[in-house]
N, C-alpha and C positions, 0 to 999 in steps of 0.2 A: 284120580278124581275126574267126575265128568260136570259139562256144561252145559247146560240147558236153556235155549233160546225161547223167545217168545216172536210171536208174530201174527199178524191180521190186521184188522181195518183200524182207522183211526177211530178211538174213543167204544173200543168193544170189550172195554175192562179189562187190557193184559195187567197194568199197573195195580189196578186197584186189587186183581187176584192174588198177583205176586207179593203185594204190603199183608193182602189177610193170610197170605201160607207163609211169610217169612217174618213177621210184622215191622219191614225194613218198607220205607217209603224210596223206590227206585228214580223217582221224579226229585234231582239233586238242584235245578235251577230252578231261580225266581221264578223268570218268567214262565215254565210249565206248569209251577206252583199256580202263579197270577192267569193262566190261561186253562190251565184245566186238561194239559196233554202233552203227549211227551214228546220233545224235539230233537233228543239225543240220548244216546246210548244211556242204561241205566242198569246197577247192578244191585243182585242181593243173593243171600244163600240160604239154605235150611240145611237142615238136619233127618232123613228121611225116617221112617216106622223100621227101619234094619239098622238104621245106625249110621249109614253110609252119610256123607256130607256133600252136597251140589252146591255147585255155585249157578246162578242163574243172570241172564244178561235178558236183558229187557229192551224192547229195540222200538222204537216211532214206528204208527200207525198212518198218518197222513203222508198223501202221494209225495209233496215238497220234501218229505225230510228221507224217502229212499235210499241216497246215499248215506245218510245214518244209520240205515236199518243194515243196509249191505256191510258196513263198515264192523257191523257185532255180528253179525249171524254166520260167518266163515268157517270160525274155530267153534262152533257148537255142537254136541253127540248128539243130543235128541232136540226135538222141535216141538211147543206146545202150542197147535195152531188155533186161536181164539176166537171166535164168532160168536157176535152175542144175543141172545134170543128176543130180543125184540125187532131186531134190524137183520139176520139170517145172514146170509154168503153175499158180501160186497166187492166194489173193485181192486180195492187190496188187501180184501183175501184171494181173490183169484191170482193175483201180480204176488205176494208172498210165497203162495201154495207154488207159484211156481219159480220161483227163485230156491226152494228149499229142494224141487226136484231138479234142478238143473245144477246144485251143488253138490246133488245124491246123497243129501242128509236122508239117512231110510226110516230112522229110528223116530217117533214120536207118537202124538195122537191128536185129536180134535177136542176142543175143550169150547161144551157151550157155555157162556156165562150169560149173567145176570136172569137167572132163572126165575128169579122171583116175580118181574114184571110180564112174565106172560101164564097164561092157562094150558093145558095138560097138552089140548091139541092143537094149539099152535106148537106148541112146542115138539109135536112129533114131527110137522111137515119142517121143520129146521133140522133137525137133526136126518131127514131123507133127505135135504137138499144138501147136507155138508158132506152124508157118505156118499153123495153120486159125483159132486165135485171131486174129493179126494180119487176116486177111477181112474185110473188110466195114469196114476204118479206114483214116486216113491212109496207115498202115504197111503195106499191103496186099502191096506190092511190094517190101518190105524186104528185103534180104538176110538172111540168119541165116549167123555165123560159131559154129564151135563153136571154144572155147580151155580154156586151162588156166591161172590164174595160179600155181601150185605149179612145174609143168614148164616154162612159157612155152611151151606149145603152143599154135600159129592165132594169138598175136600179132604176128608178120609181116604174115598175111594179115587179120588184121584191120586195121594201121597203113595199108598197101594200099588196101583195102574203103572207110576213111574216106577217105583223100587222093582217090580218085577220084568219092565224094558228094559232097566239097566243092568239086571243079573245076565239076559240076551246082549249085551252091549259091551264089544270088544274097548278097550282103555286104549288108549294112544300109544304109539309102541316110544321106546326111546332107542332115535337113531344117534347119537352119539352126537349130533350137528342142531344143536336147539334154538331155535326161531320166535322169538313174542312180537308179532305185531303189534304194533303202538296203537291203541285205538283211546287211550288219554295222556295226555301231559300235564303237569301242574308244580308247585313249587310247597315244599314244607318248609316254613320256619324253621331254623339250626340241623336242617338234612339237604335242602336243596333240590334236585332237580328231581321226579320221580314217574316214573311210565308206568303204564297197565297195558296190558294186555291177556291173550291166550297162549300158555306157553304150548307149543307143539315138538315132535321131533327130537327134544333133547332135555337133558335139565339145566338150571342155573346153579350156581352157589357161589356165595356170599365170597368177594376178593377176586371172583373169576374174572382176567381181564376179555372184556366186550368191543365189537365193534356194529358197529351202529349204519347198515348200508340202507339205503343207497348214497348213502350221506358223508361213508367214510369216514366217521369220525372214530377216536378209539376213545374207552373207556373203561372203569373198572366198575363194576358191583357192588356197592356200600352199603347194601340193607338188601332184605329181602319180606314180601310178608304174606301171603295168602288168608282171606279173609277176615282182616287186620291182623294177622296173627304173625307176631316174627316167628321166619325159619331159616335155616340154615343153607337149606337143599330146596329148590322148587320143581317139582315134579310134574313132566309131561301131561295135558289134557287139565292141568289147572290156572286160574285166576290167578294173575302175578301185579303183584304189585313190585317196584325194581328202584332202586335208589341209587343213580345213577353218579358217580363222581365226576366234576370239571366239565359239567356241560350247562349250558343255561338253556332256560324252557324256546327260547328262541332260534334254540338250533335244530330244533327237532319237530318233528312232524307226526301228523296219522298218517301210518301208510308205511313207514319206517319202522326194521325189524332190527330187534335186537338179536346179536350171533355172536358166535366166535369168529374170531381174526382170522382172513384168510380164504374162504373156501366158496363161501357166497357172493356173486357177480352179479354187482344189474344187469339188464337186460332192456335193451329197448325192441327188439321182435320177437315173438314169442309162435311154435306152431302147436296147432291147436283143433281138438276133434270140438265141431261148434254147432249147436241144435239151436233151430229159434223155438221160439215156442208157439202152444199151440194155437193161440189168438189173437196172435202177431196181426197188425190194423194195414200193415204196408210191409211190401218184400224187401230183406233186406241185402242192398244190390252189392256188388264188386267197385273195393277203394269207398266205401259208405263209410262217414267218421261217427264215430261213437264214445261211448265212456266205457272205459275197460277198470271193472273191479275186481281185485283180489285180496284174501286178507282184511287187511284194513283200509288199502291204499285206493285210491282212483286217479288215473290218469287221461289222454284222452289219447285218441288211436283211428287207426286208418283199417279197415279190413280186405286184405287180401283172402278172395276166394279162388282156392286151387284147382279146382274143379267145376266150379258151377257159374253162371253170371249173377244169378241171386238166389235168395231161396225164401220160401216162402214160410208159410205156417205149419211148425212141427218137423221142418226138412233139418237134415244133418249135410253136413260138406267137412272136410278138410279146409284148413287155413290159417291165413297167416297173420297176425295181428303188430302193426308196426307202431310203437309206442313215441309219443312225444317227448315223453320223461323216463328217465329210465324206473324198472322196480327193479324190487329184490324179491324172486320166486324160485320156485326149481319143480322141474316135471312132478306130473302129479296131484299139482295145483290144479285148483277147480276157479273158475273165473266165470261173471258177468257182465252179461254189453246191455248200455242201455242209450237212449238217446233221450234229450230233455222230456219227451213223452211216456215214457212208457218202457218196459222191460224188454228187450229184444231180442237176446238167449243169452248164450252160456255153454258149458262144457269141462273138459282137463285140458291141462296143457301137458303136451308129449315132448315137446323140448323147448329149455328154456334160451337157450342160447341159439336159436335158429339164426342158420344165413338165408340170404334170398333164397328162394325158388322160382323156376320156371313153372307157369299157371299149366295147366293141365299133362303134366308128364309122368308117365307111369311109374318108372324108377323111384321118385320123388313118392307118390301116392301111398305104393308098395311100403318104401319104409317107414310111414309115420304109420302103417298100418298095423307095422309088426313092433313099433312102440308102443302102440294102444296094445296090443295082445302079442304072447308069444312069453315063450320061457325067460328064463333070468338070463343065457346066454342068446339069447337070439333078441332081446330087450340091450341087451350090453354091444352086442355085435354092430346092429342098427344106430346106435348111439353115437359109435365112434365112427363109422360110415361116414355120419354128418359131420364131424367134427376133426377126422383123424388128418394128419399122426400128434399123437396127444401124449403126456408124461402118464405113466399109468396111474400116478396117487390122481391125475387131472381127472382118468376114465371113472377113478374111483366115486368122484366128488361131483361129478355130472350126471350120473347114472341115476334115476330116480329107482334103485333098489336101497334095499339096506347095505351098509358097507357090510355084512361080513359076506352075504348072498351076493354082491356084488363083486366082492373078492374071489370067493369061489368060483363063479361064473369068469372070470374075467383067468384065473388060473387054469380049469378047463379048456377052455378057447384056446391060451398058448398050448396048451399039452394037444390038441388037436391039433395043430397047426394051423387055425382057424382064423389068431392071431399071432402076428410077429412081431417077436422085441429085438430093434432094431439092433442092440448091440452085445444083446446073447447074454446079458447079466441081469440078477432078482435087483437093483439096484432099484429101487419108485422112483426115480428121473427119468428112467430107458423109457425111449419114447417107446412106443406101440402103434400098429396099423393090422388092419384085416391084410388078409393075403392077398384080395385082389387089388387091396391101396397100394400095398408094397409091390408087384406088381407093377402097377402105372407109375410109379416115383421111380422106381429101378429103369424102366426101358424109356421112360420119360430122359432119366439121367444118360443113357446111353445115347440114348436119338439125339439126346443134346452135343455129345462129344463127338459120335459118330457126324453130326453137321461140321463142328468147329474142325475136325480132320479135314474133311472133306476141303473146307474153303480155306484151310491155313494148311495146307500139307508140310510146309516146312517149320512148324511149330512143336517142339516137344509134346505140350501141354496146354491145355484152357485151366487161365488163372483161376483160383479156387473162389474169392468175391465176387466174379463174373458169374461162373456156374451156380455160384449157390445163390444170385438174384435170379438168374433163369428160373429156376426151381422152385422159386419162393417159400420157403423154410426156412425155419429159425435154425441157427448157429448148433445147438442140441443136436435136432434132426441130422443137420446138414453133416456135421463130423459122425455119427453115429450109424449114417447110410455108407458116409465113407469107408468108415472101418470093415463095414459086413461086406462091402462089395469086393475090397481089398483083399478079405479073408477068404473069398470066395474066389480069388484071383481072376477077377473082372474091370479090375483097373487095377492102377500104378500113380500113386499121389507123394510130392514131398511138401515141405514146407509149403511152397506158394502155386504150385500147382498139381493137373490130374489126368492122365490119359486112359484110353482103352488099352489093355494090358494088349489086346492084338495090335495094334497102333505101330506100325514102322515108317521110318522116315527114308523115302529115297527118291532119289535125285538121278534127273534125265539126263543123258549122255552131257550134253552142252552146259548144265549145273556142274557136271564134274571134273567137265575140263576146267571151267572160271574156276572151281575150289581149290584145284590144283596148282595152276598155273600162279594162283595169288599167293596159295600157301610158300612156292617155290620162291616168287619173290622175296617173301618177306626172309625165307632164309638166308636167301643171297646177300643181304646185308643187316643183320640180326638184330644190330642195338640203334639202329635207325633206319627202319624199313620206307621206302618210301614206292611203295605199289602203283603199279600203274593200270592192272585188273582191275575191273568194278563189277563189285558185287551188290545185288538187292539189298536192302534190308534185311528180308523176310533170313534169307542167306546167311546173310554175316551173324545177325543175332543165331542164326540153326548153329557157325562154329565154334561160337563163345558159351553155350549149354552144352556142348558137346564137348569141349575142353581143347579144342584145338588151336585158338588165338585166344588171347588177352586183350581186352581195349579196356588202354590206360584213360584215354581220352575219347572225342568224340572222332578225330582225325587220328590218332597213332592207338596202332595195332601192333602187338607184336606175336610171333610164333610162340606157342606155349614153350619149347623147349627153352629157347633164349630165355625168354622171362624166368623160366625156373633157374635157368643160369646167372643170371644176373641178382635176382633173390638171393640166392646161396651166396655168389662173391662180395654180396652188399653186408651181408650177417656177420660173416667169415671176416670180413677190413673191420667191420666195427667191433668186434672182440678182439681183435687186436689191437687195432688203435685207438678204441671209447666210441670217436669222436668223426666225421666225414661231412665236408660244405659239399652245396651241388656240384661246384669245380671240381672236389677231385672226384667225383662219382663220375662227371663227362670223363676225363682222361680214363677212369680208370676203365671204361669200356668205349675211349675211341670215339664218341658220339657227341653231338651238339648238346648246349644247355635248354634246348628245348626237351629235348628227350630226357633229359637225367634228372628236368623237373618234372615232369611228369609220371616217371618211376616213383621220384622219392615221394609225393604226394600218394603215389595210388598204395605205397607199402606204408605212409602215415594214414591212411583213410583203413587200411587191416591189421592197423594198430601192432605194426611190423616194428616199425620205427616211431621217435617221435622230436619236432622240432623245438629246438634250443635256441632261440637267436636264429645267426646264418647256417648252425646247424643240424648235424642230426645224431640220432644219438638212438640205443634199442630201446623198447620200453621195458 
């Protein structure tokens, strides 16, 4: 199904054509009633000469109500731009004409109305002055019908004129991910809450659960209707009407799209290929605040220009649009700026989830370059550039392709080795990175451990939390780099830490005599050593990883051997006698009750043994 917009100057008969080709009065409020014009969106539908069924959105004429006109004219296939023959090409027709070419609506024509109040030749110099205007924009080629809605004169040949655009007029594809911008809200008696909009991208159906961003809210589908009509299924590029469960009209907004759970993220920066237009009154500079519309929504916004300090009339830049509130869009989207005066451009957005950038940097320039253009693999490649290392359902779901072209492209790139999955499985978790990402996270990772050797030489290992805040990567990444690096025999990781597999620990003459000399000590009297060597720190902890001392405590150390010994004659008493207090532990190896509590504690803390009263007993 497609939708068909209206647009032009205030009071140039879009409504009153629309009521004589649909006999539906699109003017739904009093007060447009009581003022004679229309202040918000308005809808109605026909039935074309093929049979074929539009729905038509009817949009304000008067400069005040602009963001009303922008708020319906987003989701529309073809554009009927109105000028009326008494009053010819005004100020917004010229501000419409070009809000329609800045969203690359291509499709449409010029429709002169109220023919009946002027003579033959005036009415020729209007219809010269609407094809010269249309020049140089989408519309360029547009047809012009002149009509009459008083006489129903030229509305044949205009029903005609559309049926034959829209046989030319690709339908909205369904990407599987369906999007209705809210552009009304309202309450029915025994149904409750219900939305409209233009369904894009995907379809609805009735039970489907919904969530509602940027708002986060979840919900279900209770009704469905397309030009009052219950359906079951609503179909991409049509009029939905949505009857929403468990939310009240208070929670919800214009500008707020309806989705599936999950996969759609607000965004508060957005990057952006940005044209002003062409009659722009003042240049519009770098950090300029503005109204950013998309959709349905409007927000307000700051613009970053990447390249240029302002731009003038009809100039293009790169940039970056930083949002006050977040929306819900995804590349692709066509958006308009305006400031309380006047229209100011527009353009697509190339990624919706933009980080900063640095202003004028080439690298930066380059890839939003090859967003705007370039294959479905060099569009995917670029995408994740920005954003990597990413889960690949995440590449999937950010990619302004279709998922299954996105799929494919993104399977190519691993088969080229274009892209890397970091841990070598078809798993959609395994994170994903270009090769030159994986690259700089890999020697990134080394340069990191290769330092911590460097300034900890008597260190097995750099703890794995430490490294992986170095790094800054999620937990996913961070174990998934480890695995491939390990398999690749570029380090050596256990439980709590991770070295460079080349990584040896050695010790300068005078380190080995202190290790020695200590070690000797402590054997010389085994079950209560009491050393007189001083060792570092950095040292002592190098024997106890190394398995050559045991610290029971912070002061008693003992020689691995002893303690193995004393373990075993501790096991070996207590299967034969149940039962052993710290006393006989002291006699039974000779040494003081400081020592024999400090065994039996460090063999209850390895759940060796366990205390009874005054004693101990196995677990």
């Amino acid at each position: 199904m497609y939708v068909i917009g209206t647009a032009g100057h205030v009071d140039h008969g879009k409504s009153a054509l629309v009521h004589a080709l649909t006999g539906m009065d699109p003017d739904r409020l009093r007060e447009e009633k009581e003022r004679g014009m229309t202040i918000d969106l308005g809808f109605a539908w026909l039935k074309l000469p093929s049979g074929q069924e539009v729905s038509i959105v009817d949009v304000p004429g008067h400069e005040r109500f602009i963001k009303n006109m922008l708020a319906g004219v987003g989701g529309i296939d073809l554009a009927l731009l109105m000028v009326a023959a008494d009053e010819g090409v005004m100020p917004q027709t010229r501000e419409h004409l070009a809000i329609l070419d800045l969203l690359q609506i291509k499709q449409g024509l010029a429709v002169i109305t109220k023919k009946d109040l002027v003579d033959d030749g005036w009415l020729e110099l209007v219809v010269a002055d609407v094809q010269q205007v249309l020049q140089g924009t989408v519309l360029a080629q547009a047809p012009v019908v002149v009509t009459s809605a008083l006489t129903k004169e030229g509305l044949p040949q205009l029903l005609t004129t559309l049926d034959a655009l829209l046989d030319t007029t690709p339908l909205k594809t369904d990407l599987g991910r369906p999007r209705l911008p809210i552009d009304r809200i309202f309450t029915i008696s025994g149904f409750g809450t219900v939305v409209t909009g233009t369904l894009i991208d995907g379809h609805l159906v009735i039970g489907q659960e919904v969530e509602i961003v940027p708002a986060g809210l979840k919900s279900r589908v209770r009704g469905l209707q397309t030009h009052r009509q219950k359906v079951e299924q609503a179909q991409p590029g049509s009029r939905v009407a949505a009857n929403l469960a468990g939310l009240a009209v208070e929670q919800l907004k214009r500008g707020d799209v309806v989705t599936n759970p999950g996969w759609l993220r607000p965004t508060q920066a957005v990057d952006v290929r940005l044209r002003t237009v062409r009659d722009l009154l003042h240049p519009l500079r770098h950090n300029a605040s503005v109204a950013f519309h998309t959709g349905s929504s409007e927000v307000s916004a700051k613009v970053r220009l990447l390249e240029k300090e302002e731009l003038g009339p009809g100039e293009i830049s790169w940039a970056q649009l930083r949002l006050e509130q977040p929306v819900a869009v995804v590349a692709g989207d066509y958006f308009i700026l305006r400031s309380p005066q006047e229209t100011l451009g527009g353009g697509r957005i190339v990624e919706a989830q933009a980080k900063r950038h640095r202003r004028y940097h080439p690298a930066t320039l380059e890839a939003l370059s090859v967003l705007e253009k370039g294959t479905p693999e060099e569009i995917l490649l670029k995408a994740l550039e920005l954003v990597e290392p990413l889960e690949q359902k995440g590449v999937l779901s950010k990619s302004p392709l279709p998922p299954d072209v996105a799929r494919q492209a993104l399977k190519s790139l691993i088969s080229q080795g274009q892209v890397v999955v970091l841990d070598n499985t078809h798993n959609p978790d395994s994170p994903v990175m270009t090769l030159a990402g994986w690259a700089r996270l890999r020697d990134k990772l080394t340069q990191t451990l290769e330092d911590f050797h460097r300034q900890s030489p008597l260190r097995s290992g750099m703890g794995k939390e430490e490294l992986k805040s170095r790094l800054g990567v999620t937990t996913r990444v961070f174990q998934a780099t480890l695995q491939r690096l390990e398999a690749e025999g570029q380090i050596v990781q256990d439980e709590i830490q991770v070295r460079l597999s080349s990584h040896r620990i050695r010790l300068t003459p005078q380190q080995q005599a202190q290790v020695g000399a200590f070690i000797e000590e402590l054997k010389s009297n085994p079950y209560a050593p009491q050393p007189t060597t001083t060792l570092s720190p950095e040292l002592l902890k190098l024997l106890v990883e190394q398995g050559h001392v045991v610290r029971l405590t912070e002061d008693i150390i003992l020689d691995a051997s002893a303690y193995g010994d004393m373990v075993q004659r501790v096991v070996d008493t207590l299967k034969a006698k149940g039962k052993l207090t710290v006393a006989e532990v002291r006699d039974l190896f000779q040494t003081s009750r400081k020592y024999a509590v400090a065994l039996m504690e460090h063999l209850d803390e390895r759940r060796i043994t366990r205390r009874v009263g005054d004693e101990r007993v196995l677990r």
